[in-house]
N, C-alpha and C positions, 0 to 999 in steps of 0.2 A: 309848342312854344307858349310862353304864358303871355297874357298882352294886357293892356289897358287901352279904355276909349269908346268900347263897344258896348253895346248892352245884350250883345247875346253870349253863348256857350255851345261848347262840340261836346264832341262822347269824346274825346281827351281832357277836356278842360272843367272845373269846377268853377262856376262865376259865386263869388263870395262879394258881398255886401257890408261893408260899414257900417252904423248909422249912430252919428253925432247928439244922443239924444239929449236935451236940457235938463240939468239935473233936478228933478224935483223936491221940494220939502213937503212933506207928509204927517199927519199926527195919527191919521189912524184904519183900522181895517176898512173901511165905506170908502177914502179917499183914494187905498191903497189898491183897492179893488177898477174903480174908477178910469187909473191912471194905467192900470193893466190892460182897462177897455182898446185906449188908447195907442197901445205897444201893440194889440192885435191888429186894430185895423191898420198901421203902420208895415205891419208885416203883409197885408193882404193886397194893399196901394201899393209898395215899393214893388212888389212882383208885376203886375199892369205896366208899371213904367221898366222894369229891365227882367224882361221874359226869359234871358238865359239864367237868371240868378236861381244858385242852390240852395246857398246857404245865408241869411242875414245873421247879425250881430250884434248885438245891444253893449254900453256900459255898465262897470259895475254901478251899481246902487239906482238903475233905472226906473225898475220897478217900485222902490218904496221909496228911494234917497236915503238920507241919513236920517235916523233918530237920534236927535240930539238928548234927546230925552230918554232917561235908562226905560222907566216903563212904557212909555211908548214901543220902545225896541223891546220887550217882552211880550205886550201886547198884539203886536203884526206880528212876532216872528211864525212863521207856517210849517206846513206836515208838506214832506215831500212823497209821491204824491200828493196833492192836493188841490184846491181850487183853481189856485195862480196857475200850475202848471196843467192843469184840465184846459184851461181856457186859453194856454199859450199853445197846448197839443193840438185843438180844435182851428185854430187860425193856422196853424201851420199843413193842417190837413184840407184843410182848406184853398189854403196859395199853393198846396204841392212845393212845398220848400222845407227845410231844416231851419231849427233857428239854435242860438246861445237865450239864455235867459237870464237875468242877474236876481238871487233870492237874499236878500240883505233884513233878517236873518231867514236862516233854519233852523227850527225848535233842535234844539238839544237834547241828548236820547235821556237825560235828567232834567228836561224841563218842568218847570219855570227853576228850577234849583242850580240852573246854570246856563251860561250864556251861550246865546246861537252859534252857529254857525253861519261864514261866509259863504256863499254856495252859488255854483253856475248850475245847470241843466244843457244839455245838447237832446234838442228831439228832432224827432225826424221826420219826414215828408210823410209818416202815417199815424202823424201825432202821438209818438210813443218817446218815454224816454230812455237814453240809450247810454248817456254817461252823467252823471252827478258829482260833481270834483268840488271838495270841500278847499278854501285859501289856507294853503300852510304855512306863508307865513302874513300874518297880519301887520298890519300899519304900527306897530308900535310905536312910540308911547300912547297913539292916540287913538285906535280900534283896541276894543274890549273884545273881539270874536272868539272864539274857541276855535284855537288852532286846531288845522284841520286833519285830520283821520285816513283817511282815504289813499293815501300817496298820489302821482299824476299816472294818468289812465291815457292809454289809448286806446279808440277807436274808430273801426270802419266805418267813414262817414259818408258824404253823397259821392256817388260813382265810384267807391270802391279806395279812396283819397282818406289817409290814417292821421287821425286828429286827435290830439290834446288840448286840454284848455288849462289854463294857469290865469292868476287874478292880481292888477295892479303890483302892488310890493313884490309880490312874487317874482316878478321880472328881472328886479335889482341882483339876483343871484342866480350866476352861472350855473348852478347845480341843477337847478330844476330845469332848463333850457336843455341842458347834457341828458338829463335823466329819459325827460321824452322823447327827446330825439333817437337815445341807443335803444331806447323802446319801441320804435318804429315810428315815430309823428312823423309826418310830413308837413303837415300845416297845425302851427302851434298859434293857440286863438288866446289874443292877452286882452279882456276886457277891463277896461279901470275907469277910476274916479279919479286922476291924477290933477291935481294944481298946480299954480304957479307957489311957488318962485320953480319947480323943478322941468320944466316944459323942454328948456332943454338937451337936460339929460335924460327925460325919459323917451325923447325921440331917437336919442340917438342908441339909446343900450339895444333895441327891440333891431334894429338896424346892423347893429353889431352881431347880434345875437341870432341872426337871421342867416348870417357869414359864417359865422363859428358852427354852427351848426348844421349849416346844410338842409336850411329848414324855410318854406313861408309861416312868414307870419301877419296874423288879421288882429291890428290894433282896432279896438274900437274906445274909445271916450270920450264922457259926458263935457256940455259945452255950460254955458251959463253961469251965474251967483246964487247960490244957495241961502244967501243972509251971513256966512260966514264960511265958505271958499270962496274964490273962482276956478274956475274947472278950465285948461286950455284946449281942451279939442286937441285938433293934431293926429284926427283918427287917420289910421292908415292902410295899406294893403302894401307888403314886401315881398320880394323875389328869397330865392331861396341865394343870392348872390349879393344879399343882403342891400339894392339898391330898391328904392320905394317904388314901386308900380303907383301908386296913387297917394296922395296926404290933401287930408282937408285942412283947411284953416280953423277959427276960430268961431265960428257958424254955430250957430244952434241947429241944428235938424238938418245936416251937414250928409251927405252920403259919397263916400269911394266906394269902388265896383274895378273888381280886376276878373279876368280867365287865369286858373292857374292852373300850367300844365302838369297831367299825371304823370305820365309818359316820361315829358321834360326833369324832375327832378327823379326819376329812380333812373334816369340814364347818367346824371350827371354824379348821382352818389357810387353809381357803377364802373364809369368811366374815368371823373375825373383822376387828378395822379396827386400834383403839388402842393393843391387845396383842401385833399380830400379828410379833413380834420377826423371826422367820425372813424375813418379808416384805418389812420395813420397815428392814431392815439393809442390802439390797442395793438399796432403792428410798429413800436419804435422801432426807430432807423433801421428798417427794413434793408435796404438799401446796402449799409457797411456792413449787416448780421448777413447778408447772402454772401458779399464777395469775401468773407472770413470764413467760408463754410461752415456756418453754428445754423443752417438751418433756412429755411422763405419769409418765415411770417415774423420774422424782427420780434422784441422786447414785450412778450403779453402783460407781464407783470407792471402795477401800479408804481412808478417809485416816486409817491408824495406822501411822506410822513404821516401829515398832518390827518389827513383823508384817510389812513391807515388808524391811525390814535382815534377820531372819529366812531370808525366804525367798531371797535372794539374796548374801547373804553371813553363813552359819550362824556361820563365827570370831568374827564383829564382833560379832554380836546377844548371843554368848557373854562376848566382854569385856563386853560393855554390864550382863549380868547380875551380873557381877562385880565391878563398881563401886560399885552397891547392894546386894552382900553382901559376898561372901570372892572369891580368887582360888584356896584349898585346896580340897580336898574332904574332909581334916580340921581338925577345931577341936580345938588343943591343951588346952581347958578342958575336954575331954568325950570321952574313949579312947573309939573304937569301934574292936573286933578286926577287924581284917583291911584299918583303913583306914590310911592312913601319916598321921602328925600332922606339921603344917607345922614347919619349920626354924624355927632362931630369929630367924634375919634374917628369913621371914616374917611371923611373931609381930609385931616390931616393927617392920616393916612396916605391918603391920593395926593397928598399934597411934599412929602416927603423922599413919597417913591419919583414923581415927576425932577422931582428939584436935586436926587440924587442917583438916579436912575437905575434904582436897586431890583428892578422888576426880574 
């Protein structure tokens, strides 16, 4: 059974760790360095105080923050291996625990010629790294990252419990929640940098998403003002029944701690019948396909168009998107730097098809 409350773990249970880190501003490699000091002995304290924990978990952008400044973010972006995560292996071999890492950027396999990557790390209790997951989809309009490469990964993480990590944005879409899960995740680790005004919705999707999936999930995010966010915290630890095991508040240096049972969710993905989304996705109505004699295992086949156009012809599924929004990637009602605002014949354009609904 999975619990909250405690500060130990059994050989069923993975104790996973939170931590509400305050988001820092950073201008350069010596501060960024510094501030990593910092994340280690964090990792090496929170163990002393809750002896069963496996795994901790940091926020996106904990380790550098944000470079508001492009060369700045050229400047710190790092080699995976490299220092940062030398010295994040070492603390982690250290406490005997696993940790997430948040690398805001990762040099680019054409750097300085092109922009980093968003990037977690998962190491392990022998300070090795074992999954590197690039954010595929970035904050648009307002992260510059280089969408990421890698697809979502899972792995075998402490006691044997299959893990995926996905980053802020990435959350907002059901696909990547689905993807890791029929990939075997059990515990899907969503680290972000999330603000207000969206606080939330972002509690509630991870929560949803938690349900739909048949999944734990380990929110961790950063708390504090940056000089230009506020960051809401709201780090959390979820049941695979999508109700919170733990949520912090608005705390700077905030920590949730749950046990989540191994046992508990692959009985319940086994077992369950009415809920059991993952199952009953790929096996439609099971249920009227038996008492028709067409067969046990109901409807394999996909029937969503769209997801179908997607996969086989990406251009098309892209107009199709654009039909029910914009064809730009700027709206001339709302400058964001560095995006181009559509032309005026777009403008009215956009303005023509709305007002006669010729899309």
């Amino acid at each position: 059974m999975s619990r909250h409350g405690d500060i130990s773990s059994s050989a069923d249970t993975v104790g996973v760790c939170v931590f509400q880190y305050p988001m820092p501003r950073l201008h350069t490699n010596e501060e960024v360095i510094e501030n990593a000091k910092k994340i280690c002995e964090i990792v090496k304290g929170t163990k002393i105080g809750l002896p069963g924990m496996d795994l901790i978990v940091f926020p996106e952008y904990s380790t550098m923050g944000i470079m508001y400044d492009r060369q700045e973010m050229f400047d710190t972006a790092c080699a995976i291996p490299g220092p940062l995560t030398d010295m994040f292996g070492e603390a982690c071999k250290e406490a005997g625990v696993w940790g997430v890492f948040s690398l805001t950027g990762e040099q680019h396999e054409e750097h300085p010629k092109k922009n980093p990557y968003n990037t977690l790390v998962l190491i392990n209790d022998k300070g090795e790294i074992v999954q590197k997951y690039r954010k595929l989809l970035p904050w648009t309009p307002i992260e510059g990252w280089t969408p990421g490469n890698l697809g979502t990964i899972v792995t075998e993480g402490p006691k044997g419990m299959k893990v995926s990590m996905i980053i802020c944005d990435d959350g907002n879409y059901p696909e990547i929640w689905r993807d890791c899960a029929m990939k075997g995740a059990e515990l899907i680790i969503r680290p972000q940098g999330y603000m207000y005004p969206a606080k939330d919705q972002q509690v509630q999707v991870s929560k949803t998403m938690a349900w739909c999936n048949q999944v734990y999930v380990a929110v961790a995010n950063a708390a504090g003002f940056d000089g230009v966010y506020t960051y809401f915290g709201h780090s959390a630890i979820i049941g695979s029944d999508g109700r919170t095991l733990g949520e912090c508040g608005t705390e700077s240096n905030g920590i949730q701690y749950a046990q989540l049972s191994i046992s508990g969710i692959r009985d319940a993905r086994a077992n369950d019948q009415s809920q059991n989304q993952l199952f009953k996705l790929t096996h439609r109505g099971y249920t009227g396909v038996y008492a028709n004699g067409d067969g046990e295992k109901g409807v394999a086949e996909c029937p969503f168009d769209w997801y179908k156009t997607w996969v086989n012809n990406p251009k098309l599924a892209q107009e199709m998107a654009e039909k029910v929004t914009r064809k730009t990637i700027g709206v001339s009602c709302c400058p964001v730097a560095g995006i181009p605002q559509p032309t005026e014949e777009e403008d009215e354009l956009l303005e023509l098809t709305n007002e006669l609904d010729l899309s």
